[in-house]
SEZALO-821798 format. One record per residue (C-alpha): residue in three letters; y, z negated, x negated. Coordinates in Angstrom, 2 decimals. Last residue first. Example, Ala and Ser with C-alpha at 12.3 -4.5 7.8 and 13.67 -1.06 7.14 Angstrom:
REM SEZALO-821798
res;yy;zz;xx
ser;-1.06;-7.14;-13.67 $
ala;-4.50;-7.80;-12.30 $
This chain:
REM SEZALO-821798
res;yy;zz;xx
unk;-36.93;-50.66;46.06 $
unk;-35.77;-53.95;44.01 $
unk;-32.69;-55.69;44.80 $
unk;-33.89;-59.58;46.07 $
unk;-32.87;-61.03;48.55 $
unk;-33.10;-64.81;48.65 $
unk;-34.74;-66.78;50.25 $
unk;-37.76;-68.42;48.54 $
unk;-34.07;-69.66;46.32 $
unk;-32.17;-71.20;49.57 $
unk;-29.56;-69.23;50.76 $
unk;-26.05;-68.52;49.99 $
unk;-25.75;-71.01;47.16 $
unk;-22.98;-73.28;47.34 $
unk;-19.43;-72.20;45.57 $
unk;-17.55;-75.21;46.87 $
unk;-15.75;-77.85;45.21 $
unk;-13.93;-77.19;42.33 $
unk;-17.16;-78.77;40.47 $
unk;-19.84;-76.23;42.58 $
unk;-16.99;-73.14;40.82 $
unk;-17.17;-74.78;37.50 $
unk;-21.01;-75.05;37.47 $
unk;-21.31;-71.07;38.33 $
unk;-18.37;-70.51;35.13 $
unk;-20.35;-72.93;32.63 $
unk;-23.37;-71.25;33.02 $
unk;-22.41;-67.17;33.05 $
unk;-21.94;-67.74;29.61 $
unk;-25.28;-69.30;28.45 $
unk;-26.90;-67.30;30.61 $
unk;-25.82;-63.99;28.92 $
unk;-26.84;-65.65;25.77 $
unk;-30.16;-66.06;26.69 $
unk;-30.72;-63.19;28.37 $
unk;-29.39;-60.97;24.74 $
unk;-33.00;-62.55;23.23 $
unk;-35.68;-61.81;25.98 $
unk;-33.69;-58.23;26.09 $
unk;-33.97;-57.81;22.26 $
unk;-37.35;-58.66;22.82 $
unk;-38.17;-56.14;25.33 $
unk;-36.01;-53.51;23.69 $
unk;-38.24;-53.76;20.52 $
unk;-41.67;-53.26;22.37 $
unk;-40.57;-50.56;23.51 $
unk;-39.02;-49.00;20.59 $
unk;-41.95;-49.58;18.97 $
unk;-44.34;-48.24;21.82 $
unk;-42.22;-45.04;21.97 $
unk;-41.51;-44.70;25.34 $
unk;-44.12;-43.28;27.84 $
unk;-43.87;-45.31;30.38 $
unk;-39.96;-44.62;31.21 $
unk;-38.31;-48.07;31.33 $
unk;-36.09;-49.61;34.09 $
unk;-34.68;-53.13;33.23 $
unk;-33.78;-55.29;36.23 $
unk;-30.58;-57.37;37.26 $
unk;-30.91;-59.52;40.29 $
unk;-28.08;-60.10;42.13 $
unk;-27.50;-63.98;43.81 $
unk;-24.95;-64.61;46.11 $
unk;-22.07;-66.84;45.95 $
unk;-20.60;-69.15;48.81 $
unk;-17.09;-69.42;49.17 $
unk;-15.17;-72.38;49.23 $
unk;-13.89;-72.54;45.82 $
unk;-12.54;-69.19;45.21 $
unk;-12.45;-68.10;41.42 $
unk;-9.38;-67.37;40.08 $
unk;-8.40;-63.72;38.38 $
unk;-5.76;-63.02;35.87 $
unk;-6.18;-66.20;34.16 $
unk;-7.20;-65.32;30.85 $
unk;-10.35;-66.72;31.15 $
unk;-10.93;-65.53;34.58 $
unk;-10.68;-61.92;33.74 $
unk;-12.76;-62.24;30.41 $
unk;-15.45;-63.56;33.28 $
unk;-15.04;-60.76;35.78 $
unk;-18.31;-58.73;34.47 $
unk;-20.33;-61.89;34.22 $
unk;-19.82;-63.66;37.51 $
unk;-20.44;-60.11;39.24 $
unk;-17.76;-59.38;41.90 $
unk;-16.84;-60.32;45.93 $
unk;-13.49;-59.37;46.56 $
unk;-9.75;-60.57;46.78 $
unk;-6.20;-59.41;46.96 $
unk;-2.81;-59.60;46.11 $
unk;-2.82;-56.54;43.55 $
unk;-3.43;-55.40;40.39 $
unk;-6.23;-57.43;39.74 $
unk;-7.68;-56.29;43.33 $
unk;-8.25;-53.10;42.03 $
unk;-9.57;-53.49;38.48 $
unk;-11.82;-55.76;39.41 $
unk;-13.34;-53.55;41.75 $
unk;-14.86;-51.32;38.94 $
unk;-17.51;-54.00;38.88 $
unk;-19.41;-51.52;41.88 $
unk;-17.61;-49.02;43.17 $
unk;-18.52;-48.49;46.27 $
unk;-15.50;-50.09;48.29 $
unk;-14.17;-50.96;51.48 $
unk;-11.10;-51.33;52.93 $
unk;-10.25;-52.66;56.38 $
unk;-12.62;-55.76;55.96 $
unk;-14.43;-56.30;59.44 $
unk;-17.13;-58.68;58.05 $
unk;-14.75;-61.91;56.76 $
unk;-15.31;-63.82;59.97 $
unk;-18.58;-63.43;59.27 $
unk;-19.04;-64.50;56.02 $
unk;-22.74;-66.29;55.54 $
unk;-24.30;-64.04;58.10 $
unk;-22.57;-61.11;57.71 $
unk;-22.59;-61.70;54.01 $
unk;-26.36;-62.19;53.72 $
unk;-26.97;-58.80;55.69 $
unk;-24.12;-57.04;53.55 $
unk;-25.94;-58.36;49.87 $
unk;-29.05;-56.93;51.25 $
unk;-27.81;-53.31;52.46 $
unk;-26.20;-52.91;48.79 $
unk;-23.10;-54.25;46.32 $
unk;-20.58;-52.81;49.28 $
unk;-17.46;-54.10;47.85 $
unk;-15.58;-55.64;50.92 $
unk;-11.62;-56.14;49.82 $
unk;-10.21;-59.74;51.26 $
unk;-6.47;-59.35;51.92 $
unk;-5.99;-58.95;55.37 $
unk;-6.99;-62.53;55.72 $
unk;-7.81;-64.15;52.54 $
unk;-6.13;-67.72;52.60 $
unk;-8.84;-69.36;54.76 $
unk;-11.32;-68.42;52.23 $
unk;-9.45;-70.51;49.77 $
unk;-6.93;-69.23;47.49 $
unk;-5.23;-69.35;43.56 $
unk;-4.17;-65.55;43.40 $
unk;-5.63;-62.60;42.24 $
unk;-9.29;-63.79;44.32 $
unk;-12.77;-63.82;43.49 $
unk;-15.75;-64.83;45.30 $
unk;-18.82;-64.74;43.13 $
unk;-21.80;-62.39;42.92 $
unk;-23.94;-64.00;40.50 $
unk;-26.22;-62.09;38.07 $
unk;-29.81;-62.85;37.98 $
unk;-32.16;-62.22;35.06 $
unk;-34.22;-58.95;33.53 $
unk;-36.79;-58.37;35.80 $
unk;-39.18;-55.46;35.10 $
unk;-39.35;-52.44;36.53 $
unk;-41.84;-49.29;35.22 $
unk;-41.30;-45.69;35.38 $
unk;-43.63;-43.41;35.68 $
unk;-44.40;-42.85;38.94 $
unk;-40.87;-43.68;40.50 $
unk;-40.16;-47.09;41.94 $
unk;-35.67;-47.38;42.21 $
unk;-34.10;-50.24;40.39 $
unk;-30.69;-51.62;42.42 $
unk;-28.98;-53.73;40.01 $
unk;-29.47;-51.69;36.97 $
unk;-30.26;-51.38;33.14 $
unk;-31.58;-48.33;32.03 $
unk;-34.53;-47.19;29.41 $
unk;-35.77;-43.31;28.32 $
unk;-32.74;-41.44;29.22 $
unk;-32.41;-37.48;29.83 $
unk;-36.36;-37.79;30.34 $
unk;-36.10;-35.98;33.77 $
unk;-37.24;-38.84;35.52 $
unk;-35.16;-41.44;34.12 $
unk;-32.19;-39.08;34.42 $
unk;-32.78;-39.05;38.04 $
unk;-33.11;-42.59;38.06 $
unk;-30.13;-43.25;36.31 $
unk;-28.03;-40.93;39.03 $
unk;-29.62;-42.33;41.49 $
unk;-28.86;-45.79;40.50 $
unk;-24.80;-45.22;39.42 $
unk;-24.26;-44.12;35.89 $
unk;-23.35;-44.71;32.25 $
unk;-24.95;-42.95;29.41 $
unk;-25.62;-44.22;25.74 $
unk;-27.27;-42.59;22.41 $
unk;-29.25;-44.87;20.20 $
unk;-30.52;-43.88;16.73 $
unk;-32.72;-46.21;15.94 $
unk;-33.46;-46.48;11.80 $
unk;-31.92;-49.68;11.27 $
unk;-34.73;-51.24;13.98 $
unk;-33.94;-54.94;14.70 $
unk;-30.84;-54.66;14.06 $
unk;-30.75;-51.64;16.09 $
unk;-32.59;-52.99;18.71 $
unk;-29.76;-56.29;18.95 $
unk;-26.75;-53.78;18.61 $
unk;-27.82;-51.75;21.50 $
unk;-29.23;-54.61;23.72 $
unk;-25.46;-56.32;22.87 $
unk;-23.44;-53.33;24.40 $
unk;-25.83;-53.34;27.55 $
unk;-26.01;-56.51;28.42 $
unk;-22.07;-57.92;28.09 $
unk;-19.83;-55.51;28.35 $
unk;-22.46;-52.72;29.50 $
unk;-23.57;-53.97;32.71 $
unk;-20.50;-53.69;34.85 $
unk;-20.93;-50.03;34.50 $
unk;-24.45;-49.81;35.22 $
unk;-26.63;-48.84;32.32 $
unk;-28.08;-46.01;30.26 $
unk;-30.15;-46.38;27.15 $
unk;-31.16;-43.21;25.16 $
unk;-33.11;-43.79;22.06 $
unk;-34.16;-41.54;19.05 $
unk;-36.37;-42.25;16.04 $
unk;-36.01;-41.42;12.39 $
unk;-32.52;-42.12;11.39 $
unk;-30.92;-41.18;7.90 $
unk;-29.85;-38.04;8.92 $
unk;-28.35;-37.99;12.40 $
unk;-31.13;-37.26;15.38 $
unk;-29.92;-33.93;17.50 $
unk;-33.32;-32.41;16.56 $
unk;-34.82;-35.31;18.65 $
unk;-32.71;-35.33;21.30 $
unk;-33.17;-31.85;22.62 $
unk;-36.78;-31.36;21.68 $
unk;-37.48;-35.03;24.36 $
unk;-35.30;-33.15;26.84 $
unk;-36.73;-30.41;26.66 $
unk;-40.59;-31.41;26.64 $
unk;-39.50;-33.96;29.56 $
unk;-38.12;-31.06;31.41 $
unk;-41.19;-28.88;30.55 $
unk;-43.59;-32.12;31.95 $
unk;-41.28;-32.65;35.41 $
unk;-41.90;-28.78;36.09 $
unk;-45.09;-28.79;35.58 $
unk;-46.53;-31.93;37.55 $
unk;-43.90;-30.25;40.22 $
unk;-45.78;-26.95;39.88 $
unk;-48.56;-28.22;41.49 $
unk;-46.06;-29.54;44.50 $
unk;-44.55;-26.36;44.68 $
unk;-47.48;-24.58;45.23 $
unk;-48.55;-26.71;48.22 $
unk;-45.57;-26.08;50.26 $
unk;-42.63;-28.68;48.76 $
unk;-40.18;-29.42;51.96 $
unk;-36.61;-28.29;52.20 $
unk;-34.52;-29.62;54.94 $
unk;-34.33;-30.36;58.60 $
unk;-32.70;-27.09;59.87 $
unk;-35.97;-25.15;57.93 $
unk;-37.22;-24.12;54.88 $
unk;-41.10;-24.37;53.07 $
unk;-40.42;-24.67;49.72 $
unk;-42.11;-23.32;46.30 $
unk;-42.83;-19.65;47.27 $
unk;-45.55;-18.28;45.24 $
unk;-45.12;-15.13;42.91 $
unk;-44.15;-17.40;40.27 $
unk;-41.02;-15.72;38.42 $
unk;-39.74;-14.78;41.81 $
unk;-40.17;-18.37;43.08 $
unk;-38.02;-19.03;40.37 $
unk;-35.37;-16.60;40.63 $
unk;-35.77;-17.68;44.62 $
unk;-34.93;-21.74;43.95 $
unk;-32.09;-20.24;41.37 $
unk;-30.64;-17.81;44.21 $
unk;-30.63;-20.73;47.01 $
unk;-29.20;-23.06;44.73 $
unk;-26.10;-20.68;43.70 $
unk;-25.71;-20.06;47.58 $
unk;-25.70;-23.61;48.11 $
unk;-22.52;-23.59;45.87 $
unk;-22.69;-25.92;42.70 $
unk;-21.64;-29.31;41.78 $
unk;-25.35;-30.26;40.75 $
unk;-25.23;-33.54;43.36 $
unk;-23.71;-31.67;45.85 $
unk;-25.70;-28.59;46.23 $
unk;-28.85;-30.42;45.58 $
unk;-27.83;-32.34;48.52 $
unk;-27.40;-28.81;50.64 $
unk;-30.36;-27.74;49.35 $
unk;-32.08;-30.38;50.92 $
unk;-35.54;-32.75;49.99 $
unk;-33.35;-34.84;47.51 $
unk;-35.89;-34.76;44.83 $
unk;-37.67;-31.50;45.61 $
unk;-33.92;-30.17;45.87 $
unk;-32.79;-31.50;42.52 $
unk;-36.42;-31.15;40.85 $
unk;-36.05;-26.92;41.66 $
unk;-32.47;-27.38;40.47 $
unk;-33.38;-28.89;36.79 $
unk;-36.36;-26.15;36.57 $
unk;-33.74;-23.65;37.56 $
unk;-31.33;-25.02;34.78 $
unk;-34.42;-25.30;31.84 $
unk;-34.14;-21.52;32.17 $
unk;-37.92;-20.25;31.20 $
């Protein structure tokens, strides 16, 4: 069977359009249409039920989407496991955030494998849906994100908060930021707390999804944003970036995402390696939270029974 029609059948289950499939798989609508009726061809059972609102699984597609979800996992698993390098016996695939690799994910690779010489670990970088999707599918087995989405499955566990701190190019205080501040939109919970904490700051004229990729914006340029305390440190040290006094920070809880069935070893390995990288990522993001309350400002946004919190 075409692994790609079993990929676009879980695309438009997943999404519950064609016309999202359409996007996300960077194909014509027509090309989903004909994949979704090659394989309802192949069946003798049509799989969706169609209309102006979307694409909803009859009863048929819903068996086969045990099915489906099991031959992409089958593939997936075949796929990386004939693609090990000699010398290596197991396989790994660990994708993460992009602000999370510097200084979680990069270290959770070289912790495992010193822990297991024989892990071959392959890395992927990605936005939430796009992690979760791969989650599902079996493309990755483990990912490290801000925003974890429940799947059967997969399980979350909390890995530690990050800090979202105020940042500016320039030495400033909030009063200094007008026209200049740049709104990163790190989620629906981080924009309630900032409307209420920040509101004179709410109307931004630019805003960005782009996660830790911000930095490299407002670097450049006379400007400011909200970041992760751990991503913009290297900035900060070399004096690129300064830290606005004034401004409250936010907590971000960082989770780990692992598929159930993972290799108990490997498991079992990534957890401790996790326990282990934590304490060094503390360590570092420490000093910078206790500068910021020592230049005077940098107060928690909310007391800790408070806070929000990132899971879904």
């Amino acid at each position: 069977m075409d692994i790609t029609l079993i990929k676009t059948f879980l695309e438009v289950s997943a999404s519950g359009s064609f016309v999202a499939a359409s996007d996300r798989l960077f194909v014509t609508q027509s090309a989903v249409s004909l994949r979704i009726q090659r394989l309802e061809d192949s069946l003798g059972h049509a799989l969706f039920t169609r209309s102006k609102a979307g694409a909803l699984l009859t009863s048929a597609g819903k068996e086969f989407e045990i099915y489906a979800l099991s031959l992409l996992k089958l593939w997936e698993e075949a796929r990386q496991q004939i693609a090990i390098p000699d010398g290596f016996s197991r396989a790994f695939t660990l994708g993460a955030q992009y602000s999370l690799w510097p200084r979680l994910g990069f270290r959770l690779i070289d912790e495992m494998q010193k822990r297991l010489p024989d892990l071959s670990v392959r890395a992927e970088v990605g936005m939430p849906d796009r992690l979760t999707r791969f989650l599902i599918e079996g493309v990755i087995q483990a990912a490290l994100t801000y925003t974890p989405q429940l799947r059967p499955g997969l399980k979350v566990e909390a890995v530690m908060d990050d800090e979202l701190v105020l940042v500016a190019s320039w030495p400033a205080t909030c009063l200094d930021l007008d026209g200049r501040y740049i709104f990163i939109d790190w989620g629906p919970e981080f924009t309630h707390a900032h409307a209420i904490c920040l509101p004179d700051l709410a109307n931004s004229g630019l805003t960005m999804v782009l996660g830790a990729l911000g930095a490299e914006y407002i670097v450049n340029r006379r400007a400011a944003a909200y970041l992760p305390a751990r991503s913009v440190k290297r900035y900060l040290d070399a004096g690129h970036l300064h830290l606005v006094p004034d401004a409250p920070r936010f907590p971000y809880p960082i989770w780990a995402v692992w598929r159930e069935d993972l290799d108990p070893l490997v498991l079992r390995t990534g957890r401790d390696s996790i326990a282990q990288i934590v304490e060094i990522a503390e360590e570092d993001q420490e000093p910078m939270v206790a500068h910021l309350v020592e230049m005077g400002g940098g107060y928690d946004s909310a007391p800790p029974d408070d806070r929000f919190s990132s899971e879904q």
